[in-house]
Structure formats: structure tokens, C-alpha cells
Backbone as a ProteinNet text record, in pm:
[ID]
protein_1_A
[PRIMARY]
XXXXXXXXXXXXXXXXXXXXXXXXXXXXXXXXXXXXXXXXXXXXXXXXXXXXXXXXXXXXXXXXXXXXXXXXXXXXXXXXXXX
[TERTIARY]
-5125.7	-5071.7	-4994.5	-5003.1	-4957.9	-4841.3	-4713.4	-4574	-4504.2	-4414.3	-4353.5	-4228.2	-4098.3	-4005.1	-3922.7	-3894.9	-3911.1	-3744.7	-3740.5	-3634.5	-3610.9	-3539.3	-3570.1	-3683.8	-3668.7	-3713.2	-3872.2	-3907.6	-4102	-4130.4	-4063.3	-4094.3	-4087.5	-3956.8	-3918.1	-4029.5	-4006.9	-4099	-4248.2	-4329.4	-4448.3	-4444.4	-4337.6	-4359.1	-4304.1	-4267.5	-4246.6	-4391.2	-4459.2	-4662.5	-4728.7	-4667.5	-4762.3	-4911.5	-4831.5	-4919.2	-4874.1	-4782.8	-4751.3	-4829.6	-4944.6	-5080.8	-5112.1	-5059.6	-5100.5	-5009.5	-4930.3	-4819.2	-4943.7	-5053.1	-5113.3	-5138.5	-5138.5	-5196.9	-5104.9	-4997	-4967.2	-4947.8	-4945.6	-4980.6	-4845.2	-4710.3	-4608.5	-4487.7	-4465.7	-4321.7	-4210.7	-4150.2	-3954.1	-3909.6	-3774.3	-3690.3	-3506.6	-3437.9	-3313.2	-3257.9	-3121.2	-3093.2	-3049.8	-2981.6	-2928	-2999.2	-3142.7	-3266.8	-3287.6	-3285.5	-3313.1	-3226.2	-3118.7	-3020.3	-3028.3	-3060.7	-3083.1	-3179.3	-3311	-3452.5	-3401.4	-3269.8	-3199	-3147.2	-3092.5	-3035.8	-3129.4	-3244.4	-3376.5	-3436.3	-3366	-3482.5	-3602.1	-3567.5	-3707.8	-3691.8	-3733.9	-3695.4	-3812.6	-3737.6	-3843	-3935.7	-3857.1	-3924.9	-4059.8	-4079	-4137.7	-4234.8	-4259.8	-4330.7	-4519.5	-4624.7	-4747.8	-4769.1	-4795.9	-4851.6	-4933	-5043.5	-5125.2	-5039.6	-4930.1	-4829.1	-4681.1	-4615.2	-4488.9	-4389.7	-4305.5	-4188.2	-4102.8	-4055.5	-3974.6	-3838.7	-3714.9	-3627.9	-3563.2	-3477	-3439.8	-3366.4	-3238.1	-3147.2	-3206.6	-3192.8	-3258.2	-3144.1	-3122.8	-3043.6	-3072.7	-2976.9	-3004.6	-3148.8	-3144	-3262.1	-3397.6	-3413.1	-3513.9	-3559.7	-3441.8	-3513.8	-3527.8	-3479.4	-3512.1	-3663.7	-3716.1	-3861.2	-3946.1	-3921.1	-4000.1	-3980.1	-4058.7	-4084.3	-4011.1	-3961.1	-3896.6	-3931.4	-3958	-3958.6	-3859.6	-3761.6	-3643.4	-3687.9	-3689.1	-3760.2	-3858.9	-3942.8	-4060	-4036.5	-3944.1	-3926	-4039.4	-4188.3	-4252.4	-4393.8	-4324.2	-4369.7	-4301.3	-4371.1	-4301.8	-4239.4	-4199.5	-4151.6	-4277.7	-4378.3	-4447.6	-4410.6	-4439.7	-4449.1	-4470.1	-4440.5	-4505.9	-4562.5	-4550.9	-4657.6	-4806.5
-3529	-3405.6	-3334.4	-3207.1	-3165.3	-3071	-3091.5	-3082.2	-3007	-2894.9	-2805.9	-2769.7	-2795.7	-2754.9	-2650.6	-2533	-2380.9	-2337.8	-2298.5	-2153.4	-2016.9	-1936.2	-1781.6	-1746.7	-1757.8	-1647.9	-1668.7	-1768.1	-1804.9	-1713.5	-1734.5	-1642	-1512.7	-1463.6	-1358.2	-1236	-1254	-1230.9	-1201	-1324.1	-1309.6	-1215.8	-1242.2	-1139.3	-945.3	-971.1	-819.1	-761.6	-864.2	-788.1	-873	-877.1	-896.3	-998	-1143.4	-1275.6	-1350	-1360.9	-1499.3	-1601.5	-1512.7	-1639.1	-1693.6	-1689.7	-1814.3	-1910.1	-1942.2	-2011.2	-2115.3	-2111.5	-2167.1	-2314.6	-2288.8	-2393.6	-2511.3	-2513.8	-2628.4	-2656.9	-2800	-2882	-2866.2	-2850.7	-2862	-2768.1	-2715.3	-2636.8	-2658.6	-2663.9	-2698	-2626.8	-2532.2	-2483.8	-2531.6	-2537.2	-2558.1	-2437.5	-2482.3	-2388.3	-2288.4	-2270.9	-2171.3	-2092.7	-2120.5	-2056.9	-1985.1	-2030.3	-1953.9	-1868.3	-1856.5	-1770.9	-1698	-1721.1	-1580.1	-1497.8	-1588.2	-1496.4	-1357.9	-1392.9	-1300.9	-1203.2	-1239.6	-1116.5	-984.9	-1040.6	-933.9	-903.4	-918.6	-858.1	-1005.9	-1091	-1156.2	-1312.2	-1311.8	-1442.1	-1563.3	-1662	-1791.2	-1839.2	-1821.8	-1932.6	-1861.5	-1671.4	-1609.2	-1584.2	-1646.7	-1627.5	-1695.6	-1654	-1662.7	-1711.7	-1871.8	-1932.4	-2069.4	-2114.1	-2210.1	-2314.3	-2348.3	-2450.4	-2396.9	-2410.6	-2348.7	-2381.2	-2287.8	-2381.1	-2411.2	-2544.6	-2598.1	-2614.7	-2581.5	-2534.3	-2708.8	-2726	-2871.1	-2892.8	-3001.5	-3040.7	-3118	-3098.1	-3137.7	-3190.6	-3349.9	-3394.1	-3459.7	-3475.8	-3523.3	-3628.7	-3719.6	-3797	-3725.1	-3711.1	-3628.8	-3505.2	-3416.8	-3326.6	-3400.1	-3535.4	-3635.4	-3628.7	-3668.6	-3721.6	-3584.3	-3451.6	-3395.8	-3305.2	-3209.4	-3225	-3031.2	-3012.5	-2879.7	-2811.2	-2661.9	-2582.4	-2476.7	-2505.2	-2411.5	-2303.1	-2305.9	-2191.3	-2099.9	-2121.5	-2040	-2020.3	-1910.5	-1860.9	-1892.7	-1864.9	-1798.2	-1973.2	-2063.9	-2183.1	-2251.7	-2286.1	-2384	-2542.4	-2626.8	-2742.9	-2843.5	-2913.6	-2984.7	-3157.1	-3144.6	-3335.7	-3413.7	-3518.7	-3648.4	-3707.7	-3733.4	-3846.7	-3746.5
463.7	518.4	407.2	371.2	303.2	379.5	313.1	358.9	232.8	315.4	211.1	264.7	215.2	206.2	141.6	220.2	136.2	146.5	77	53.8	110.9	81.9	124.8	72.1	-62.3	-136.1	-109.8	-128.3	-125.5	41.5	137	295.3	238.5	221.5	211.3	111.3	0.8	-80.8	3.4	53.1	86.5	183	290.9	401.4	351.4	239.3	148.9	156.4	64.9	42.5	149.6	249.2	405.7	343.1	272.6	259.2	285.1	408.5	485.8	540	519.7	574.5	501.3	358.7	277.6	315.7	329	371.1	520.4	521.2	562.3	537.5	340.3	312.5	343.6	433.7	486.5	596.2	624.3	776	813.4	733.3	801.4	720.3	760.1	659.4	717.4	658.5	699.3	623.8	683.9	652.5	673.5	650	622.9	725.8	836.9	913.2	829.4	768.5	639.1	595.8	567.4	528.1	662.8	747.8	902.2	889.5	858.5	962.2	820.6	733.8	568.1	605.6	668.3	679.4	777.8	873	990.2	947.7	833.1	774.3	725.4	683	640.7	753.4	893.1	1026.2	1069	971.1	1004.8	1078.2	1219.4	1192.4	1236.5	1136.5	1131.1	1241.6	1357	1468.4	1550.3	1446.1	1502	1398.6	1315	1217.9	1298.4	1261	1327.5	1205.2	1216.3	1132.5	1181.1	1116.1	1157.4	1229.6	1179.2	1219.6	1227.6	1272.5	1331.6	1195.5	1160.8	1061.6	1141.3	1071.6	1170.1	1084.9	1176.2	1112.9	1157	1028.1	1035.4	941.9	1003.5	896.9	790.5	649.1	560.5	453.6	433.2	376.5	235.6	136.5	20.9	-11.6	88.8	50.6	111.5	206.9	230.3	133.2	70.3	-29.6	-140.3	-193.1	-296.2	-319	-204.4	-165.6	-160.5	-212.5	-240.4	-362.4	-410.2	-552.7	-539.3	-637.2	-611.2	-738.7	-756.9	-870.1	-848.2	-880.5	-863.2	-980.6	-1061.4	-1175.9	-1100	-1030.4	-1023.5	-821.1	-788.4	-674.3	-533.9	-624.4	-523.6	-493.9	-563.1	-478	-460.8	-340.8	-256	-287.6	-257.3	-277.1	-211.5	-300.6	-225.9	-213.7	-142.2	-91.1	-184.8	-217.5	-337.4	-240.9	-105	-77.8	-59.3
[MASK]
+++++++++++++++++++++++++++++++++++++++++++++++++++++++++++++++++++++++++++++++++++

């Protein structure tokens, strides 16, 4: 299963040039409540987003973001899974 743990900016951004449907290419996305209640501030919010799989907004703690792989440099991808 491919699993992605996102930020503002990778949503935000996409839903700017209306390509949130790439955000497809995963089986599961998680967001951070913080990230929820930011996407609110731009009008947009998460739990209403039309996507193959729902993001699911979730407390996300040190070891859990351990276990996945992050590119803080490059905004506009996502954080993918190691397993």
C-alpha cells in the first residue's frame, strides 16, 4: 500500500492549478490536525476533498513520522512510506 504523509503546502499548491487528483496515487494519505485546520484558513477543507481515498486527518507522532521518508526541501512531494 502506498502511504503518504503530507503537509500544507503539497494540498495547497495542487489545489491552486486544480491537480488534486494526482494526489491519487495513494491508497492512503494522512494529514496532521494542524495541517487540517491550515488547509481552513485557504477556504479549503480536508475532509471535503474528492479523492480516490479519503485523507484522513490524524494525530501523527514522532515515531510514526520516523517510519516515513520526508523531503522537506522539495514542497510539492509528498512524504512516502518505507515499507
Amino acid at each position: 500500500m502506498l502511504e503518504a504523509i503530507s503537509n500544507t503546502c503539497p494540498i495547497l499548491y495542487l489545489h491552486e492549478i486544480s491537480n488534486l487528483f494526482t494526489l491519487n496515487i495513494f491508497e492512503q494519505l494522512y494529514i496532521p490536525r494542524l495541517v487540517a485546520d491550515e488547509l481552513g484558513c485557504y477556504d479549503l477543507n480536508a475532509e471535503d476533498i474528492a479523492l480516490s481515498s479519503p485523507i484522513s486527518i490524524v494525530p501523527i507522532n514522532r515515531e510514526q513520522r520516523d517510519n516515513y521518508f520526508t523531503f522537506s526541501d522539495c514542497p510539492i512531494i509528498l512524504s512516502l512510506s518505507k515499507e
